[in-house]
C-alpha positions in Angstrom: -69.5 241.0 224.5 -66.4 242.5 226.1 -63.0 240.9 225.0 -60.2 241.8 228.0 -56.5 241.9 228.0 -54.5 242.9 230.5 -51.4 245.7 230.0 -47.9 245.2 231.0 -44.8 247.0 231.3 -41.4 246.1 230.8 -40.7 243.8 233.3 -43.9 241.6 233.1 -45.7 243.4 236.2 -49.9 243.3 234.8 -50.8 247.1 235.6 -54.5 247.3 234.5 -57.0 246.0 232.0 -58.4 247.8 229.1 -61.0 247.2 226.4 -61.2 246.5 222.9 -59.4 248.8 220.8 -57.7 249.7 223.6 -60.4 251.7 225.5 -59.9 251.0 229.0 -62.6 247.9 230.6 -65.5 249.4 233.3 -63.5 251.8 235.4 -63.2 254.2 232.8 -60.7 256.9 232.0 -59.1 256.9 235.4 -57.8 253.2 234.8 -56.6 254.1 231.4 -54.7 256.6 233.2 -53.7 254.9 236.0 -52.5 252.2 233.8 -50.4 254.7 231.4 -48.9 256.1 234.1 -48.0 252.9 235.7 -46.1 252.1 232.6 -44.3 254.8 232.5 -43.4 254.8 236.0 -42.3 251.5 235.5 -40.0 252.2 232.7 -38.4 255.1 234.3 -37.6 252.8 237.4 -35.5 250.6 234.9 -34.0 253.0 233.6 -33.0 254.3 237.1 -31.8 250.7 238.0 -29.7 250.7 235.2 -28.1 253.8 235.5 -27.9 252.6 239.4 -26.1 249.3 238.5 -23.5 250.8 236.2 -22.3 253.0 238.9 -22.2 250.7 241.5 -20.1 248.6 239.7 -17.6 250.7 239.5 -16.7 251.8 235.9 -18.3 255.3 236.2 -15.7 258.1 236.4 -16.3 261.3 238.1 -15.0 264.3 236.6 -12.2 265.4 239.3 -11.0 261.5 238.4 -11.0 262.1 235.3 -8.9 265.2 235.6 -6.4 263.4 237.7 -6.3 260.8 234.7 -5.2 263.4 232.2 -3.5 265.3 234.4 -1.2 262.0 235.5 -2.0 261.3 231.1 0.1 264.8 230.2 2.7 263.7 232.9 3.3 260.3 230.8 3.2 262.0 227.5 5.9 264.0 228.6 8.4 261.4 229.0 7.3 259.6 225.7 8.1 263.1 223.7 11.1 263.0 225.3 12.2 259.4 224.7 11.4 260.1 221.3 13.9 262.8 221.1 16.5 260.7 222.6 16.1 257.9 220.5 15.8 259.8 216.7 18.6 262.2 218.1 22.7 260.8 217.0 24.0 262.9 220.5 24.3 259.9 222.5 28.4 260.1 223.0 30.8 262.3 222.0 34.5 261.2 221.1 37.0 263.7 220.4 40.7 263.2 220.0 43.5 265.9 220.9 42.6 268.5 218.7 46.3 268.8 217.5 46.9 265.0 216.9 45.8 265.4 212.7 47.7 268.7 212.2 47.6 272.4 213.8 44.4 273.5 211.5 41.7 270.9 211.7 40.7 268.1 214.0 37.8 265.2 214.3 35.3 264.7 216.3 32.5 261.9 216.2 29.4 261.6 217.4 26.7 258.9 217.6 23.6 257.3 219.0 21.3 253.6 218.7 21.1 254.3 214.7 24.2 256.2 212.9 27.0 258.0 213.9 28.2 261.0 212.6 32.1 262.4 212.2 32.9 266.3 211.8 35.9 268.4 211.0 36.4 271.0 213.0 38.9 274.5 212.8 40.8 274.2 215.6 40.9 278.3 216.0 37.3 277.8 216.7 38.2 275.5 219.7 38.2 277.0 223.4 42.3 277.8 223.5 41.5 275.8 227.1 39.9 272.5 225.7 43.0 270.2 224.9 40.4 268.0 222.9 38.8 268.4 220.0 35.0 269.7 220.3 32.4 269.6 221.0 30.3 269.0 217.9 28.0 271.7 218.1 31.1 273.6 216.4 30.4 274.7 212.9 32.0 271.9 210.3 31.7 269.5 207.8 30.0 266.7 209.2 29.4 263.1 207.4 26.9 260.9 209.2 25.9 257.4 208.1 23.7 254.8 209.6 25.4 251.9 211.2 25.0 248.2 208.9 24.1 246.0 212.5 20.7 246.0 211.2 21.4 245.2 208.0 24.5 243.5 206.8 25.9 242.8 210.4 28.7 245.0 210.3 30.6 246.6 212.6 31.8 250.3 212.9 35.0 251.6 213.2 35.8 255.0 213.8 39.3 256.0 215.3 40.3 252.7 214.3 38.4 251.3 217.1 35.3 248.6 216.5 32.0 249.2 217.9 30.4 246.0 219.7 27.5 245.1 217.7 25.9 242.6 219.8 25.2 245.1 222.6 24.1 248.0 220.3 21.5 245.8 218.5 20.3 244.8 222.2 20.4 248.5 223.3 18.1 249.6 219.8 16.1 246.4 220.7 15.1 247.4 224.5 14.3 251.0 222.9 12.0 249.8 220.5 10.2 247.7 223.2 9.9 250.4 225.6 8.2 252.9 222.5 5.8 249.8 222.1 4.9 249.8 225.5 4.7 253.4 225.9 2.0 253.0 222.8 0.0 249.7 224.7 -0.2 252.4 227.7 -1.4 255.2 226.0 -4.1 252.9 224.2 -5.4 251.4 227.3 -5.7 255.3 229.0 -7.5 256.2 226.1 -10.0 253.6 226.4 -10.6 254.6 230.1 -11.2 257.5 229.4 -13.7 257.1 226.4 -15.5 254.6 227.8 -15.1 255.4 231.4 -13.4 252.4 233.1 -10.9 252.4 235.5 -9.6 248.9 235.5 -7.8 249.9 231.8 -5.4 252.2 234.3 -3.9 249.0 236.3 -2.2 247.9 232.7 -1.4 251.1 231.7 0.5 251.7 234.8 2.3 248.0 234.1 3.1 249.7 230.6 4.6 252.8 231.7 6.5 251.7 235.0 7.9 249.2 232.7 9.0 251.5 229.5 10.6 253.6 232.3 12.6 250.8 233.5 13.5 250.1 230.2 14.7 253.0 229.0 17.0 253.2 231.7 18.5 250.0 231.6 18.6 250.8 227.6 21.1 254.0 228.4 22.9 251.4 230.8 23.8 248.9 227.9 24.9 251.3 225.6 27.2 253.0 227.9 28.8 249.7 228.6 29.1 249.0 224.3 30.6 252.7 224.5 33.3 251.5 227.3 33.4 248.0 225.3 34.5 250.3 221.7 36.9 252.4 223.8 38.9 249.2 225.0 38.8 247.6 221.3 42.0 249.4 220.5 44.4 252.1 222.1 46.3 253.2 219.0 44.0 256.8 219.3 43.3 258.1 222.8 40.1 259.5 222.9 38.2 261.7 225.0 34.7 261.1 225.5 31.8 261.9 227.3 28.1 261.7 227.0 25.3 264.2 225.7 22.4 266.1 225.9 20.9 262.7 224.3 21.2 260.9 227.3 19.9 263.2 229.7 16.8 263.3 227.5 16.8 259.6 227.8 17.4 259.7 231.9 14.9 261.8 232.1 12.0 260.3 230.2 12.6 257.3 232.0 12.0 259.0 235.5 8.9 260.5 233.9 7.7 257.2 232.5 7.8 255.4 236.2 6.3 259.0 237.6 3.4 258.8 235.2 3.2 254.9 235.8 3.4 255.3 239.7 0.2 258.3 239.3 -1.9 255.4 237.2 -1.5 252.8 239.8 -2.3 255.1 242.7 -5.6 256.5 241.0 -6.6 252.8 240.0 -6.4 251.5 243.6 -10.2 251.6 245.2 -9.0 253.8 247.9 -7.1 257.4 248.7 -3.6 256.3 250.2 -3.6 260.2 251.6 -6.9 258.8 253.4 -5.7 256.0 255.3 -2.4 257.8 256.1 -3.4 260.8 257.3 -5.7 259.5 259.8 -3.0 257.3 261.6 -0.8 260.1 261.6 -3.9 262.4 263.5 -4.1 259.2 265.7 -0.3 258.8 266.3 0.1 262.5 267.8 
């Protein structure tokens, strides 16, 4: 007596009977065969679907895109090396008093940035016989540089009997350190699209980056204003000062951070801009 059961493949379809011990029922080899082959036909067409419904979703990446993500990536990276510079660098300002107010053989010059500030002594026959201040500090000298207490003790600094303004220099260190932690949430989420092929993560990076941009410059914007607010604390010393290659690091990394945030957003967005333009420019003439 013949016990029958029916074979199925993955998605419940019955493809054929077999026999016992899994010799196919009266039909023979050809149903055997027809019936493996039905199953594996069956389980390559999910696997086709699958692959079919992950693209079609939208989280596959091809590989120009994902050149165009590192490319916009190295662009980014850029202006967070550079921020970084600015930021662990002490050549924010420069303040140099006339190089013959101490005496006719040596004069001071300061310099300083978000976390210390540094004085030097200078020779004044190494001076440009043109400069009537005292400078700049890449002069050779003795230089003495100490880290400023507003983190720690809340003290002011005072250099050229003038007082720095802590209140604004803790806010200008604060908005750096926020910008750095944004730059670190954007490079996170661009990693993640890239590894796992997404390319909704690029909508907050670009949030991350436009934003550390923005912040760095307004950052460079409240500490010149603390170094206009030390100048006017006292006017006992006239002093000359002007800004460094510090700052143009910081100016610059921010214009790269909103660049690099501006690419993101543009190769998030479903569509080509350069698509939709070009055409109604072609239309217009």
């Amino acid at each position: 007596m013949w016990s029958t059961f029916f074979v199925t493949d993955e998605e419940g379809r019955t493809i054929g009977p077999a026999g016992p011990g899994g010799a196919s029922a009266p039909g023979g080899a050809p149903q055997g065969a027809a019936a493996l082959s039905g199953l594996m036909a069956g389980r390559g067409g999910f696997g086709k679907n699958k692959r079919r419904r992950t693209t079609s979703t939208g989280h596959g990446m091809s590989e120009a895109q994902e050149g165009k993500i590192k490319l916009a990536f190295f662009v980014a990276i850029v202006g967070v090396v550079l921020t970084v510079l600015g930021m662990g660098t002490e050549f924010w300002v420069e303040l140099s008093p006339a190089k013959n107010f101490y005496n006719n053989q040596t004069c001071l010059t300061a310099h300083y940035g978000l976390w210390k500030g540094c004085t030097k002594t200078l020779w004044v026959s190494d001076i440009d016989p043109e400069r009537e201040s005292c400078g700049p500090a890449e002069l050779p000298g003795e230089s003495n540089c100490t880290y400023f207490k507003f983190f720690t003790t809340g003290e002011n600094a005072v250099m050229f009997q003038k007082t720095t303004r802590k209140n604004l220099n803790v806010a200008a260190a604060m908005l750096a350190l926020f910008s750095l932690f944004l730059m670190v949430m954007g490079a996170i989420c661009i990693t993640m699209s890239l590894s796992k092929e997404i390319v909704f993560f690029l909508k907050p990076a670009s949030v991350c980056f436009i934003l550390s941009g923005v912040l760095v410059l307004v950052t460079l914007m409240v500490f010149h204003q603390s170094v206009l607010a030390f100048l006017a604390s006292d006017h006992t010393v006239p002093l000359h000062h002007e800004l460094s290659w510090s700052v143009s690091c910081i100016g610059c990394a921010g214009a790269v951070l909103i660049v690099g945030g501006v690419l993101f957003l543009l190769l998030a967005l479903p569509y080509s801009p350069w698509q939709r333009c070009l055409p109604q420019k072609d239309s217009s003439s």
